[in-house]
C-alpha angles and dihedrals in degrees: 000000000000088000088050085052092051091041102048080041088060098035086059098035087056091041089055100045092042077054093052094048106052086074113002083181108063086038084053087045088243114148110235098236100086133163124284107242119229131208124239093234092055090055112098113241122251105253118234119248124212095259093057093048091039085058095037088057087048109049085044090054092049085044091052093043097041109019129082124261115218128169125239125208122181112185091183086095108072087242104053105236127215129209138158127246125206125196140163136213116062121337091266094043101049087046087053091063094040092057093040086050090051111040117190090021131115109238119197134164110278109244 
């Protein structure tokens, strides 16, 4: 009798859930004309205004006189490429975020 009970349990737990999957929407009470979804690649870029280019020059050319320059090798690539990091805040700091920056690279003080 205890077998019956499982199997008419199952039989019911599987009828309702086939029921719930042929349209997951109208069960949700979601009409069926929905957006169009639309890739981010396909969106056009915001173009920068002069204000926004006027302060990027600038904060690069504070970073370059006061930060600290480290050099960043990341053998990962089959030639071994070579880039500079600047940072600014204390030594250990600015490394910090250099090596956070550059994951799986070796980061050492520029000569």
């Amino acid at each position: 009798m205890r077998y019956w009970a499982m199997g008419a349990t199952g039989i019911c737990l599987l009828a309702m859930s086939v029921g719930a999957s042929l349209n997951p929407a109208s069960a949700a009470g979601v009409s069926a004309a929905q957006a169009p979804i639309v890739l981010a690649q396909n969106a056009e870029p915001k173009k920068e205004t002069l204000t926004h280019k006027v302060k990027r020059k600038v904060k690069k050319a504070w970073r370059n006189l006061t930060g600290t320059q480290f050099d960043v090798a990341c053998p990962a690539l089959i030639p071994i490429t070579h880039s500079t990091c600047t940072e600014t805040g204390s030594r250990n700091e600015a490394r910090a975020k250099c090596q956070s920056a550059n994951p799986l690279c070796s980061v050492s003080e520029v000569k």
